[in-house]
C-alpha positions, 0 to 999 in steps of 0.5 A: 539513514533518513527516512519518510512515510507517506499515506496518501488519501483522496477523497473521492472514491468509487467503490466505497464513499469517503472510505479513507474517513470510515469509522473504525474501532472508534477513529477514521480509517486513516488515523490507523496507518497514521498511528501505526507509523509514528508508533513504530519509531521508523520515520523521521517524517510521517506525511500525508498527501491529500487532495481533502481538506476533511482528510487533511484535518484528521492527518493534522489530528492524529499527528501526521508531520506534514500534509501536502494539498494535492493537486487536482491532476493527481485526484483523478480517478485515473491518477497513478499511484506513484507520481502522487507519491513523489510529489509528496515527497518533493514538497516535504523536501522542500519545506523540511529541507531534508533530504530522505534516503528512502521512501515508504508508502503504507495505503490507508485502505489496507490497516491491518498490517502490523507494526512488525509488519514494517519494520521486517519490510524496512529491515528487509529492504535495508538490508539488501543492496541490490533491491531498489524498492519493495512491495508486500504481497500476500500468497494467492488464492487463485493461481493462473496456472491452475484456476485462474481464467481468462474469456478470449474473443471466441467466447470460451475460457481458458487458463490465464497462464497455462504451462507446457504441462499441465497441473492437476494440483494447485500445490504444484503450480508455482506460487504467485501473490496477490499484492495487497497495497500495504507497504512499498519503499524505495531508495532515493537512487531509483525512487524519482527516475520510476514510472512504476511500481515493478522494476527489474531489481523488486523484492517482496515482503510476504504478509499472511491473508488476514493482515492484506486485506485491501478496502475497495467495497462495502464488503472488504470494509466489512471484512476488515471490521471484523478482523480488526475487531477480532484483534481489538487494537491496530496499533 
């Protein structure tokens, strides 16, 4: 079993400048899931993919097997996810003349995941035969069932998703997750055909809300601060 991980970065970035280069206990925000992958020993190849050449000498820095220019198609701020993820993998493909049996892809904005975090995700997803990717996820704070609401064209709210009977409890509604951008993986056999990261054969990989939280504002970073701080190490 064969195995790559991608970190894919850009340098530009609405929310937060530059947030894939911020300083945390003392390293670059990328230099941590860069770290956390190759000291799991899961990944035959670590790669990052980059349209930042700052970005690209910080990968080569801290031990990234391969980094990949991005091309600037793939750098817009309306660029999916998924085809810069497949581009990676095709140009390590390439050059490493390795063939990888599945693909996961950890988001450098979302470092406070474990080590153990990946291999319970690997080891979940190796062991089912019938998922063809995985996402993480951690329990929702808000449930559209219950106090979830959406403004329709009248100018009154209502539910997101109201159900025949109604919850008084947010306990009784079913559960939902919030996805926090930490892992995803793919096996070869479905990984190139997909537009998307949802398929009709996805599992998910639940994380605790203090190891999901997502950068993509000044105050998620300072949140992520302080819980990384609290823990002293990510790696």
């Amino acid at each position: 079993m064969t195995r790559i991980c991608t970190i894919c970065a850009r340098g530009g970035s609405k929310g937060v400048k530059n947030k894939n280069l911020l300083e945390l206990l003392g390293k670059p925000l990328i230099a941590h899931s860069i770290l956390q992958a190759k000291k799991s020993n899961l990944f035959d190849v670590i790669a990052v993919s980059s349209d930042s050449v700052e970005i690209i000498e910080v990968a080569k820095e801290y031990g990234a097997d391969y980094v990949i220019k991005r091309p600037d198609e793939l750098a817009t701020d309306m660029a999916a996810k998924l085809p810069v993820i497949q581009h990676c993998v095709r140009q390590v493909e390439q050059l490493s003349k390795m063939k990888f049996d599945t693909m996961t892809d950890i988001d450098a904005t979302s470092p406070l995941r474990t080590i153990e975090d990946l291999e319970n995700a690997v080891t979940m997803f190796e062991k089912n035969n019938y998922a063809t990717n995985l996402i993480s996820a951690a329990p929702a704070r808000r449930s559209p069932y219950f106090n979830l609401i959406e403004e329709g064209t009248d100018g009154y709210v209502r539910l997101s998703k109201p159900l025949d009977k109604t919850i008084v409890r947010r306990q009784d509604a079913p559960k939902t997750y919030d996805m926090n951008a930490s892992i995803y993986i793919w096996k070869r056999s479905s990984f190139f055909n997909e537009q998307s990261v949802f398929t009709e054969n996805t599992i998910l990989y639940v994380m605790p809300e203090d190891r999901s939280q997502d950068i993509d504002s000044e105050l998620d970073f300072e949140i992520v601060k302080l819980l990384a701080e609290k823990r002293g190490s990510l790696i």
